[in-house]
N, C-alpha and C positions, 0 to 999 in steps of 0.2 A: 330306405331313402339314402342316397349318397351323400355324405356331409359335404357341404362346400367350404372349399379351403379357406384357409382364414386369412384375408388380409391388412397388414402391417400397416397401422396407423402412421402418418407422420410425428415426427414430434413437434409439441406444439411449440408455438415462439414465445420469447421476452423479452422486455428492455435492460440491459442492464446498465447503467449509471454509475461511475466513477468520481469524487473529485477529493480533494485533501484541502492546500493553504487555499482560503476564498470559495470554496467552495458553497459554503450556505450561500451567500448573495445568485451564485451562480444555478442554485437547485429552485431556487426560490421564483426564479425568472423562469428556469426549464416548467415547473409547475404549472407557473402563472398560464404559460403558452399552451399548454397541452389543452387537446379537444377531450369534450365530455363523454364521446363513443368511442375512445380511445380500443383499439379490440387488442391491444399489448395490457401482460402484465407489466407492471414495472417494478424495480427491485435495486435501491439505491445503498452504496456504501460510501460514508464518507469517516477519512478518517480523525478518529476522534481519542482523547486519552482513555485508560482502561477505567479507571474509577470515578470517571465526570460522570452526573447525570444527564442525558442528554431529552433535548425536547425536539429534537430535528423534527421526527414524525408530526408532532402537533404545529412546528413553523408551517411543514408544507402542505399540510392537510389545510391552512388555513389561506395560501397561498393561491391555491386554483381549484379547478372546478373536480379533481378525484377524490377519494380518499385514500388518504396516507397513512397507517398505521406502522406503528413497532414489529417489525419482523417477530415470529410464533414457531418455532418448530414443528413442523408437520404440516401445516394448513399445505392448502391445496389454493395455487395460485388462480386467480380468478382475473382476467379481464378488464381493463379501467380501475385496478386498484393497485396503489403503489405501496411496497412492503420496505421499509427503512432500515437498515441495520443498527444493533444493537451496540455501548460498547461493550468491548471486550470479547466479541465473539465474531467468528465470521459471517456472512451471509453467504448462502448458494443453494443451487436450483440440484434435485436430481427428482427425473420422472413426474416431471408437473407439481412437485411439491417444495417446500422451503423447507430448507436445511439451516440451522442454528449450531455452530460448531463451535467448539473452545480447541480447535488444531490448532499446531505448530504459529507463530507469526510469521508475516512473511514481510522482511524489507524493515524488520520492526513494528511491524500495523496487524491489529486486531481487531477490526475487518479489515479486511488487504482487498486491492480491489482488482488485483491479480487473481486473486480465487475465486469471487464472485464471476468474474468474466470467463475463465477456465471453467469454471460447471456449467455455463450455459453453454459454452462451446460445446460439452460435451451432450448436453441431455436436449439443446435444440438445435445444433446444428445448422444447417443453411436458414433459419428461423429464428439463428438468435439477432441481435443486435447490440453494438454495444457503442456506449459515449463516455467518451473519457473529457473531464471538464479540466478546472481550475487545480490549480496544482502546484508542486515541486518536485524537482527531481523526476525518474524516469518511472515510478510506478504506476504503472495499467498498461503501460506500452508494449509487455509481455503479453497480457491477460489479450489485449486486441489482436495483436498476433494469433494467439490461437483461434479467436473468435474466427477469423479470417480463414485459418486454415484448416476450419470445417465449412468452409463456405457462408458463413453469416455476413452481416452487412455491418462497416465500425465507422464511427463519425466523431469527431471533435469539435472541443468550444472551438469559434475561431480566436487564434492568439490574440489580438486585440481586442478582442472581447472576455477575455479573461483576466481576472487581477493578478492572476501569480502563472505565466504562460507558459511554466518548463512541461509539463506534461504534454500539455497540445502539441507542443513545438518539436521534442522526443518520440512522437508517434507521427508527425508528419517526414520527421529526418528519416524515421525508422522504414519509412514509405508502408505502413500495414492500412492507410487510413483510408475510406473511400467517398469519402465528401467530409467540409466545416460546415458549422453554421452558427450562430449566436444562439446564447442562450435560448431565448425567447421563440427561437424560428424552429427548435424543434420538435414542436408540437407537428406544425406544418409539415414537415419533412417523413415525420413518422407516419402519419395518415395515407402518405404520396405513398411510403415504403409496404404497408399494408392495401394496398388498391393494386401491386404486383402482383402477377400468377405466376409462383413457382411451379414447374413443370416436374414432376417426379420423375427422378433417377436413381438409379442402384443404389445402395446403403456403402457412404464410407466406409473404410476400411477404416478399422481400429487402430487410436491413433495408442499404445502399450503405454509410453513414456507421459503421456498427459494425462491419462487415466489413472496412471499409479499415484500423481502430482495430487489431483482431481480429492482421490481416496486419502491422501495424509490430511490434505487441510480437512477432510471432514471426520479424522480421524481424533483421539484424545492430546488433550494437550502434550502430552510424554508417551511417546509409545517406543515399545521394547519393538515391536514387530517390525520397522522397516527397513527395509535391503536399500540402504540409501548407496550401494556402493552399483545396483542396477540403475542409477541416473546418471552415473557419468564416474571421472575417475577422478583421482584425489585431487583438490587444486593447489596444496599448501597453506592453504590459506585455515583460518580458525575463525569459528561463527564467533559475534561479538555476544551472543543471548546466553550461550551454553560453555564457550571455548571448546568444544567438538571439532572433530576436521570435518573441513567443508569439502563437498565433489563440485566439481565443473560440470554442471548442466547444461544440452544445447541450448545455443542461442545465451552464450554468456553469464550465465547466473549461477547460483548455487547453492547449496542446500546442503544441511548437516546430520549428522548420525541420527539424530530425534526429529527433524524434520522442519528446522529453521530455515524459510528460504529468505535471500538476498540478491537483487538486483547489484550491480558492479556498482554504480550511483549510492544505492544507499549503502553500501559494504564500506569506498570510499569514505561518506559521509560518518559512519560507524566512526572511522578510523583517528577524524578528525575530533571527532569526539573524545575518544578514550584519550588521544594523545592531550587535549585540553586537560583533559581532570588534570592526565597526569603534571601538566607543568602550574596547574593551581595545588596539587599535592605539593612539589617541591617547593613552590614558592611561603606556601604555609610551613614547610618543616627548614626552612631558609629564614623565615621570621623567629622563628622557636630559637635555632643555633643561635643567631647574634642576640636577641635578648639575654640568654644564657648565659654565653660569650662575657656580656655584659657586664651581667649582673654578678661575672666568677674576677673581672677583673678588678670589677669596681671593691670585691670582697677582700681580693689579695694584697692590692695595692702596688702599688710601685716597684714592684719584681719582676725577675727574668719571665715566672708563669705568668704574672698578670699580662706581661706583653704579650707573651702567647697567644691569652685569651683574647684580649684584645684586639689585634692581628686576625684572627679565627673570625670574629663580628667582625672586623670590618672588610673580609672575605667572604662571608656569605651575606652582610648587606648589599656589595658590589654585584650578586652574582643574582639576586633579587631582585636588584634594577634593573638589570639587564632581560629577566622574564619576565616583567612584569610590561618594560616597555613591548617585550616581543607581542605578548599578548596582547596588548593596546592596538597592536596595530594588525593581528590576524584575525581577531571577531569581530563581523561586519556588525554593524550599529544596529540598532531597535526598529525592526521594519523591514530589515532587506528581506533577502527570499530564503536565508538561511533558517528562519521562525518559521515554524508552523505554527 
């Protein structure tokens, strides 16, 4: 008997969910909305410190009508059930399954919601979907990008419906987005989006540079093996995580000899970082000298040294005030969008 050929399943679809500052309130609503025949997995990263414990899964399982458990390495993604990420570890999809990675951070975040997105792109394709919520700064605005350009469908909180609106706002500038909607509506939306009949067409073309990206983050947290210098070429620039050189990746970003990657937004953000320590380092080793200072002239007394010393304190108290008001007046207050 003639065997008949075998044919090529599609790959199946999933939700994929993004959000970072606000985001619980905002997952919490996406939940609430969601229908009970929901025929999407869903697979949510929000980001969170490495060593918090987190109860996200048990907020939103209590939230609406799915269930929402802690992400499990390996399980096999099921339908109307939403898988939460873990901290500290990535989440992502490969071949209908969930993947639990301690790769590379990306942007600083472990889970990134730039990798989450990037393995559905890759393992569903016109099938995936992805929603990038409440936020800061430019992260998932990559990850939907790719989404996109395997043909999946990406949608955002709408900005006014988000408490911290740089992400939505980042991926609407970015133009990758193909509808908003409120939190709460897209239960609605997704149901509309699953009642589509996708038409089968030829099998993309492998996208090399996404797939390698894809493989680091599911990769070990330090790995010797990656040809980071096949993503792009050097940018000058040094990761903030390793001090590694960083390569220029398309589409603006970049990634380091072990496999740190960073957005231009949080690289900046990095930068403003390091440079704070460093002017509260100075300002603490500015308080040390004129105490010293001080405490050398008050010892010596009324000599040409003690003036010295003297002199010296009251040169680095001057030089104290002056960073100490700089600083007063470049970190934004309790609450802006600088906090996550």
């Amino acid at each position: 008997m003639r065997e008949q050929p075998q044919v090529s399943r599609p790959p199946p679809g999933a939700v994929a969910v993004g959000a970072s500052a606000g985001g619980v309130e905002a997952l919490v609503q996406f939940a609430g909305g969601l229908p009970d025949d929901l025929p999407y997995p869903v697979l949510v990263a929000l980001h969170m410190p490495a060593g918090a414990p987190s109860v996200l899964a048990h907020i939103i399982d209590r939230a609406g009508p799915l269930p929402a458990t802690a992400a499990v390495d390996g399980e096999e993604l099921e339908p109307g059930h939403i898988y939460v990420a873990v901290p500290n570890r990535h989440l992502m999809v490969h071949q209908n399954r969930v993947v639990v990675s301690q790769g590379p951070s990306e942007s600083g975040h472990r889970p990134a919601i730039n990798a989450l997105f990037r393995s559905v792109a890759v393992s569903c394709e016109r099938r995936a979907v992805g929603i990038l919520m409440s936020g800061v700064l430019d992260d998932g605005v990559r990850g939907l990008s790719a989404i996109r350009s395997r043909g999946g469908t990406t949608l955002v909180q709408h900005p006014d419906d988000a408490l911290f609106a740089d992400m939505p706002c980042h991926a609407l500038e970015a133009e990758v987005v193909d509808a908003e909607a409120r939190a709460v509506e897209f239960g609605r939306v997704l149901t509309e989006l699953a009642a589509r009949e996708l038409t089968e067409e030829a099998g993309m073309k492998p996208d090399r540079r996404m797939e390698l990206e894809n493989r680091i983050a599911m990769g070990p947290r330090f790995s010797t093996t990656l040809d980071s210098e096949r993503l792009g070429p050097p940018s000058g620039y040094t990761c903030p995580d390793c001090n590694g050189s960083l390569m220029a990746v398309d589409g603006g970003d970049y990634r380091c000899r072990v496999g740190h990657a960073w957005t231009a937004d949080a690289l900046l953000r990095a930068r403003d970082d390091e440079i704070e320590r460093a002017l509260w380092t100075a300002i603490r080793s500015l308080e040390e000298k004129a105490k010293l200072s001080r405490t050398l002239a008050d010892r010596i007394g009324a000599t040409s040294l003690g003036e010295l010393h003297a002199a010296a304190a009251e040169e680095a108290e001057r030089a104290m005030t002056l960073l100490s008001e700089h600083l007063a007046k470049a970190i934004p207050p309790l609450g802006s969008h600088h906090d996550e």
